[in-house]
N, C-alpha and C positions, 0 to 999 in steps of 0.2 A: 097706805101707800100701795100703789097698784105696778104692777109686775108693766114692767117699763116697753117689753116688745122688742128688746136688742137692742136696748142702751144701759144696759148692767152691765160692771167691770168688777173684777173679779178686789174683793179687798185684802182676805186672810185668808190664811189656809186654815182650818180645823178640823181634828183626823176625823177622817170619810165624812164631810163635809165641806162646802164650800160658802164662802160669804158673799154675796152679792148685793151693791149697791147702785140703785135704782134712781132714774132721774124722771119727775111727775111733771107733769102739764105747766105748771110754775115754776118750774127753774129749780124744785126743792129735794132735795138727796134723801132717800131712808135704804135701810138694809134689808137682806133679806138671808137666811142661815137656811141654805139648801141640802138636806140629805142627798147620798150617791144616788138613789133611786130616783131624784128630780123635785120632789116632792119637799115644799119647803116649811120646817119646823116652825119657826118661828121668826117676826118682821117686827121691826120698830115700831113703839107706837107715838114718837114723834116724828119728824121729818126737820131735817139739818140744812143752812144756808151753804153751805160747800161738802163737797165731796170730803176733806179732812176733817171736820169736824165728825162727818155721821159717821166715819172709821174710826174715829177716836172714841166715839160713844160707844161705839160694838167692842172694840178692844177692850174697854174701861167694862163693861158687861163681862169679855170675859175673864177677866181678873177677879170679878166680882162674886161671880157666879157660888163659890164653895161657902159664901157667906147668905147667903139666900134660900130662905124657906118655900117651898109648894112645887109646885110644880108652871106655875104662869105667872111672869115677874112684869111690874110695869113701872119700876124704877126708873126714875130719872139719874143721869150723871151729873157731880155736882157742875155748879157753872163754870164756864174758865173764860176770864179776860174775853 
């Protein structure tokens, strides 16, 4: 997913950070977890048919997160309806 140009809106808040979800050439939503300094940690490595959906797969990440080994996760969230 590529950094959208000023159609990111902001999703969650995460302390000193920020979530930002991105809209691509096709219509398709992915996130992106920006540090304070701009520079962003880490971005979805799928891409969501709606804006709620890709917030609900970052949300579901970060709940997830304390159960997760290494340091670079590429989990999928289970399906929903």
């Amino acid at each position: 997913m590529e950094q959208s140009g000023g159609t990111a809106r902001p999703a969650v808040a995460v302390t000193g950070m920020r979530c930002l979800i991105d809209l691509d050439g096709a219509g398709r939503f992915g996130w992106r977890l920006v540090a304070s300094n701009g520079r962003a940690v880490a971005v979805s490595v799928a891409s969501y048919a709606s804006h709620a959906r890709c917030r609900a797969a970052f949300l579901w990440l970060c709940g997830e997160h304390a159960d997760m080994a290494g340091g670079i996760q590429g989990r999928r969230p289970p399906a929903s309806g």
